[in-house]
N, C-alpha and C positions, 0 to 999 in steps of 0.2 A: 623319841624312839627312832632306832634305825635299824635298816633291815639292808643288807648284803642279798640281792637275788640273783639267783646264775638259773639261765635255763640249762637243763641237764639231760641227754640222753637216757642216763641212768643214777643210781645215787645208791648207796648201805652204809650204814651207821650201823657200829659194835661197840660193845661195851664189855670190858674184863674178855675179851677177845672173843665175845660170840656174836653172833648178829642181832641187833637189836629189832632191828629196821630196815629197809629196802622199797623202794620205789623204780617204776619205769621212765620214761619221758616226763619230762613235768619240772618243777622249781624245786630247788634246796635254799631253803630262808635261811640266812641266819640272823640271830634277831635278836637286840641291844634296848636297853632301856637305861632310863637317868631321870634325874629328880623331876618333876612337873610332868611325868607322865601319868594316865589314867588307864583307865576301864573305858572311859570313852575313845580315847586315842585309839587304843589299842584295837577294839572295835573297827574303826572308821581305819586304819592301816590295814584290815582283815580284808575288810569292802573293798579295798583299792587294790588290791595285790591280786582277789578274784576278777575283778571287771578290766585288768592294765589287758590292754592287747599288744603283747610283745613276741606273740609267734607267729611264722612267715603263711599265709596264703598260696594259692595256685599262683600267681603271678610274684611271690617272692616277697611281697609286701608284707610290715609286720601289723597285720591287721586282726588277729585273732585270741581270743583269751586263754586261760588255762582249761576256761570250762569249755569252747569251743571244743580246743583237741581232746578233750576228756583225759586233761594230765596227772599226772601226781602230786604231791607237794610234801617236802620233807621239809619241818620250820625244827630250826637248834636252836637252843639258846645259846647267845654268844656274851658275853658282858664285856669283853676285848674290844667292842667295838669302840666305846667310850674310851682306849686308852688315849694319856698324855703324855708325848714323849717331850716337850717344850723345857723343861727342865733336867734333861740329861738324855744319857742314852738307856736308862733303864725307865717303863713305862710305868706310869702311877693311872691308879684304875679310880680315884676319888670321884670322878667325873657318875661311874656306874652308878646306875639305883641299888641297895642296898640288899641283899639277895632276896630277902625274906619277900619284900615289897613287888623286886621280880619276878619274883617265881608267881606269884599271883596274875601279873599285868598277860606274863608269856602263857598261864592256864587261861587267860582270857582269852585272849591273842586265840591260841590253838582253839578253843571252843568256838570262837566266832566265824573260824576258816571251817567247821567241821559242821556246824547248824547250818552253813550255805553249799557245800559240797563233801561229797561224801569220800574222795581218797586223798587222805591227811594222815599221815604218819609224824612222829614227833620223837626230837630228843629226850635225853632228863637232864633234867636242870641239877648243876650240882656236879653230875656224873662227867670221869675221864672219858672221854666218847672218842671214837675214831670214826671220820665221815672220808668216805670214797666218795667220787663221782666222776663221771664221763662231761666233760662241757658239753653244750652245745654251741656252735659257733666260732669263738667263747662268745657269750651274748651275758653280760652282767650287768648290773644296774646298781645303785648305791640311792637307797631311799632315804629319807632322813623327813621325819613327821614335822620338822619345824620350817625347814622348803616348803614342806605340800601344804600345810594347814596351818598359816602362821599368824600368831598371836593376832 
């Protein structure tokens, strides 16, 4: 599993050009799965993304969580994350988990950020989406569940 995290001033996601979604301050995930992914991972990436303290404190320090500053969180599903470009310059997505199986992991995903804090908005999976955001910083992150919790 991997997740692309930007802290965000602000974020909206539209779909067939309306607004889907919108958030203040807070993360826009976007968020990648591939074969030997679970219900457990997915979980345990959920737990790790609420408890990371990666926003700044009075003294500038990045010592505070999302639930700290009482942020937002917009997770998308991304499946690009998996691409291969190693065999040309057109990217091959075989790496992704296969939608169906996806789309399960990322309803997980999103229910297990949503049973521990309550302002979670979310992409659709599948769906053309168009995502705005304001950086913060830029302050980004590049998670990847086989770094953090490996075999």
């Amino acid at each position: 599993m991997r997740i692309v995290l930007q802290n965000v001033k602000e974020s909206h996601l539209s779909i067939a050009n309306r607004l889907f979604c919108s958030i203040g301050p807070g993360y826009v995930l976007l968020v990648g799965f591939c074969e030997g992914d679970d219900e457990h991972l997915a979980i345990k990436m959920a737990e790790r993304i609420l408890k990371m303290r990666v926003f700044q404190d009075e003294k500038g320090k990045t010592n505070l969580s999302i639930i700290d500053i009482e942020g937002s969180i917009l997770a998308v599903p991304q499946f690009t994350l998996y691409a291969d470009l190693s065999g040309g310059r057109r990217p091959s997505f075989t790496k992704a988990l296969e939608p169906r199986a996806a789309k399960g992991l990322f309803d997980t995903f999103v229910k297990a950020l949503k049973d521990s804090y309550p302002d979670v908005g979310q992409g659709v999976f599948g769906a053309d989406m168009q995502v705005n955001l304001t950086n913060d910083g830029p302050f980004t992150l590049i998670l990847d569940s086989r770094d953090l919790f490996p075999l």
